[in-house]
N, C-alpha and C positions, 0 to 999 in steps of 0.2 A: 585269805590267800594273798589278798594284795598289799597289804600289811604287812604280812611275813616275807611278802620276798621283795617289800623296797627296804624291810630291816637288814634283812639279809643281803642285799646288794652295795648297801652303803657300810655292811661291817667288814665286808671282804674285801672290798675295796680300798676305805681306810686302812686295814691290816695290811695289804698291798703295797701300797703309798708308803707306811709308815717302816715297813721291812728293811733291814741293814741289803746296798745292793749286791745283788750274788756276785759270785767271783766269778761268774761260766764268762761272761763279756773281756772282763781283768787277763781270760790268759788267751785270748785273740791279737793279732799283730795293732801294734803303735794305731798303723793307717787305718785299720777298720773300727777301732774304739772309735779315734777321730770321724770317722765317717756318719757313724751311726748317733754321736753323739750330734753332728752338725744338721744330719738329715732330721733328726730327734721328733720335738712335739712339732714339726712344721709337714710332718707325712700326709697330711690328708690334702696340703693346700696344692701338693703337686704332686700325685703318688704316681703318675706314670716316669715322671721325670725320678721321682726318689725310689720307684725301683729300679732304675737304670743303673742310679749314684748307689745304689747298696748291691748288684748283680756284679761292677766294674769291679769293688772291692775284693769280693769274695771268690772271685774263678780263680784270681791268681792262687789263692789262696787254697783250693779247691784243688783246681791243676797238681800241687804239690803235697796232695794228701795220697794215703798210702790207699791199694785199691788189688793190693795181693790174695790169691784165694778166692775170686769173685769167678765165676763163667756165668757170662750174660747171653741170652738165645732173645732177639729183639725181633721187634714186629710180628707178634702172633697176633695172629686174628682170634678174638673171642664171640664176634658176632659179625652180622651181611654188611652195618655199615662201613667207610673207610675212615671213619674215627675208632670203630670197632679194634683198637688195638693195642698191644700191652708190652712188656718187656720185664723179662725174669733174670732174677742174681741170684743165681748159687750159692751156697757156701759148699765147704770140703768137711761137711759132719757129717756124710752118708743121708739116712734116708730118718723120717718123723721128725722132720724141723717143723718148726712153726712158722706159719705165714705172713706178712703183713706187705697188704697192698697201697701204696699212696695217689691218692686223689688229688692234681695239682687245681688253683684255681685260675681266677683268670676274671672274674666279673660277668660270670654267667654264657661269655662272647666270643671269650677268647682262651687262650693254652695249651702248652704242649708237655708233655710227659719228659720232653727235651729242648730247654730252652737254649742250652748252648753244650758243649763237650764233656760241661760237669755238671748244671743243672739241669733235672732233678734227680740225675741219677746217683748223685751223693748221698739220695736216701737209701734207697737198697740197697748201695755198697755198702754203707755201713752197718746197716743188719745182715746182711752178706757177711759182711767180715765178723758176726757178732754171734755167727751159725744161727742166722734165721734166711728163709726164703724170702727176698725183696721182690717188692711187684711193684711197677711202676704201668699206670693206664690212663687213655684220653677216653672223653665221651663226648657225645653230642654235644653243639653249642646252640647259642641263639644267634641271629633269629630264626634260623631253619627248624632246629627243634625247641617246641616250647616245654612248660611243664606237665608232667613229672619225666620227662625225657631222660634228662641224665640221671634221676634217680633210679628208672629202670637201667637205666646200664652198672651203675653199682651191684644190683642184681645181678646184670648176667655176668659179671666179675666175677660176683662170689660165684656162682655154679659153674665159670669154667675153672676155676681152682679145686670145688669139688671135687670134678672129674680129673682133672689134670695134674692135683699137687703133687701126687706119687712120683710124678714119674721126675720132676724136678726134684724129688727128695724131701718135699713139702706133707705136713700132716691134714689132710681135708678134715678134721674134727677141730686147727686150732687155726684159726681163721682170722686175723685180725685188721681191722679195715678203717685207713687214718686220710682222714679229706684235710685241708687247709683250705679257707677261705670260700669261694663258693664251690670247693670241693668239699670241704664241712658239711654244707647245705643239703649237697646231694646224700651223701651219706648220714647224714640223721634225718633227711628224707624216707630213706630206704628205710633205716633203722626203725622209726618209730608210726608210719603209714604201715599200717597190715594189710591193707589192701593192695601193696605194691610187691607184696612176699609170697613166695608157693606158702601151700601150704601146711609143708613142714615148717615154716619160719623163716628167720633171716637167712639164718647158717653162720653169722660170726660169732666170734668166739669173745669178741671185746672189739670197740671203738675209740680211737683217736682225734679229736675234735677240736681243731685249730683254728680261731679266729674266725669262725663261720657266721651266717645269721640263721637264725634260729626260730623268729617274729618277722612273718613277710610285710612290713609295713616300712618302706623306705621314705625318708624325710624330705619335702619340698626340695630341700638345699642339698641331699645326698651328691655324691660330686659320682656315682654309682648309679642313679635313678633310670637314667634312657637304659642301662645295661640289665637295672633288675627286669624293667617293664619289657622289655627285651623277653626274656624268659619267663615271668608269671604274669605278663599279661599288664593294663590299665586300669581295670578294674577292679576297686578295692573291695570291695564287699567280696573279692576270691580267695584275698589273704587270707581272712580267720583261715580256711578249710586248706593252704597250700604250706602254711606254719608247722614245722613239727613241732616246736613247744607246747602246741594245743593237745596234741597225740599223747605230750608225756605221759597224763596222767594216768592213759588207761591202757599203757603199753607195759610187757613184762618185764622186772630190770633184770639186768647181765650189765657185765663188766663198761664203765665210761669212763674218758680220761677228759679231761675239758683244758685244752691251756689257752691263754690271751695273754697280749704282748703288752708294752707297756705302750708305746707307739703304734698302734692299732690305725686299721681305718676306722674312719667314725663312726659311733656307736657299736661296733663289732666286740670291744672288751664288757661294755655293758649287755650285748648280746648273750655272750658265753656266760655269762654272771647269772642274767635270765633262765639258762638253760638249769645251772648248777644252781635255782632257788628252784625250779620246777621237779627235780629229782631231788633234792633232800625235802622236798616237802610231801611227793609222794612217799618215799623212804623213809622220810624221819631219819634218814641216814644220809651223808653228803659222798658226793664219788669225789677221785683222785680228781684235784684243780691245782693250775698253777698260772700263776703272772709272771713273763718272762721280760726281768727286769733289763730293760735297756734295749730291750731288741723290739725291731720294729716290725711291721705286718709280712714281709718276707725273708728277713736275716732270721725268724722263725726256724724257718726250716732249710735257708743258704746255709744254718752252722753245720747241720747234720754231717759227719765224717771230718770236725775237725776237730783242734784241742779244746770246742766250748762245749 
């Protein structure tokens, strides 16, 4: 196994690398190529400062994106805490749309479902506008809660969409649940731990898995470390058993999409890489993966609802 998936890590990655770069970046304004370009391979050395310089870019930009067709119902409580809370985007397709809820991140600590007038509600609007039901939810943070905290709130996600997707015009059978960064975590937390699920199962329908970790084992030099320990604890001997990459193998597969950026935080593309050697090895089959050339650990998902 361990053979095969540093084969497998280093050929996807090459192929990666080697890839003519996409156009999605090319039809973004002048300033935000330049931005994203200058912010580039130097993301990890100041990532709170380069999500700033990549957030500055994209609102304007965001701002003046089309947001017709949406009815949004915010702040519904899905559970007793007061992070317990979500916010739904309509579309105008009547009723058995499909669902998809986004998990923002944050470094285990920190996040909000709304980071400013356009982020991250640019995600539902644009499945909103795509006739799917957008869900947009916070969970527990650290250090209040530790783990598997916010993976149980992934959970009661999905069971108040259960109950509730009807009436937003949502279908409770297609259920699809997309984390970014340590919202990744959380949700192939949930995903892949059965012991965190009723059980009947997860209840999604397919996962979306952006730039997550996936292997709880953070590096001396993790510029992240006080934030993971923060949430899983100091003590490493807990990792093996808080890792879902370890669960893969003996977890049932359904639908995975895996993307990582080009400008990653550190080791977070070799993360996703991990995950996507751990499923085509169980599978002998590989799920949908992609490297999103040029873009960095959060223009990931700032593009959502523009022309990239």
């Amino acid at each position: 196994m361990q053979g095969f998936t540093r084969s497998l890590i280093a050929a996807v990655l090459f192929a990666a690398a080697s890839a003519p770069v996409a156009a999605q970046v090319s039809m973004m304004p002048q300033n935000v190529q330049d931005r994203l370009r200058e912010v580039g391979p130097g993301w990890g050395k100041d990532i709170l400062g380069n999500v700033a310089k990549t957030l500055e870019v994209y609102t304007p930009v965001l701002a003046k994106a089309p947001k017709d067709g949406v009815k949004v119902t915010k702040n519904v409580a899905y559970g007793p805490d007061a992070r317990h809370r979500l916010d739904v985007y309509q579309p105008q397709t009547g009723a058995g749309a499909p669902v998809v809820v986004f998990f923002h991140g944050g470094a285990y600590v920190r996040g909000e479902r709304t980071i400013n007038e356009e982020v991250y509600g640019n995600i539902p609007t644009w499945f909103a506008r795509n006739g799917i039901v957008g869900v947009n939810a916070t969970y527990r943070l650290a250090p209040a809660a530790k783990w598997p905290a916010a993976a149980e709130d992934v959970g009661s996600v999905v069971k108040w969409i259960k109950q509730n997707a009807a009436a937003y015009g949502g279908d409770p059978n297609r259920i699809y649940v997309m984390g970014q960064s340590a919202g990744a975590t959380h949700v192939a937390t949930y995903a892949f731990l059965k012991n965190l699920q009723p059980a009947e199962g997860h209840g999604m329908a397919g996962v979306i898995l952006i730039s997550g970790r996936y292997e709880i084992d953070p590096a001396p030099d993790d510029p992240n470390l006080a934030n993971a320990q923060a949430y899983f604890g100091a003590d490493r001997s807990q990792y093996p058993r808080q890792s879902p990459l370890n669960y893969v193998k003996g977890s049932t597969p359904f639908p995975i999409f895996i993307a990582i950026s080009e400008y990653d935080n550190p080791d977070l593309d070799t993360q996703g890489t991990l995950l996507l050697a751990a499923i085509c090895q169980r599978d002998r089959a590989c799920p949908r993966f992609t490297r999103m050339e040029k873009h960095n650990h959060l223009s990931a998902v700032y593009q959502f609802n523009t022309p990239d």
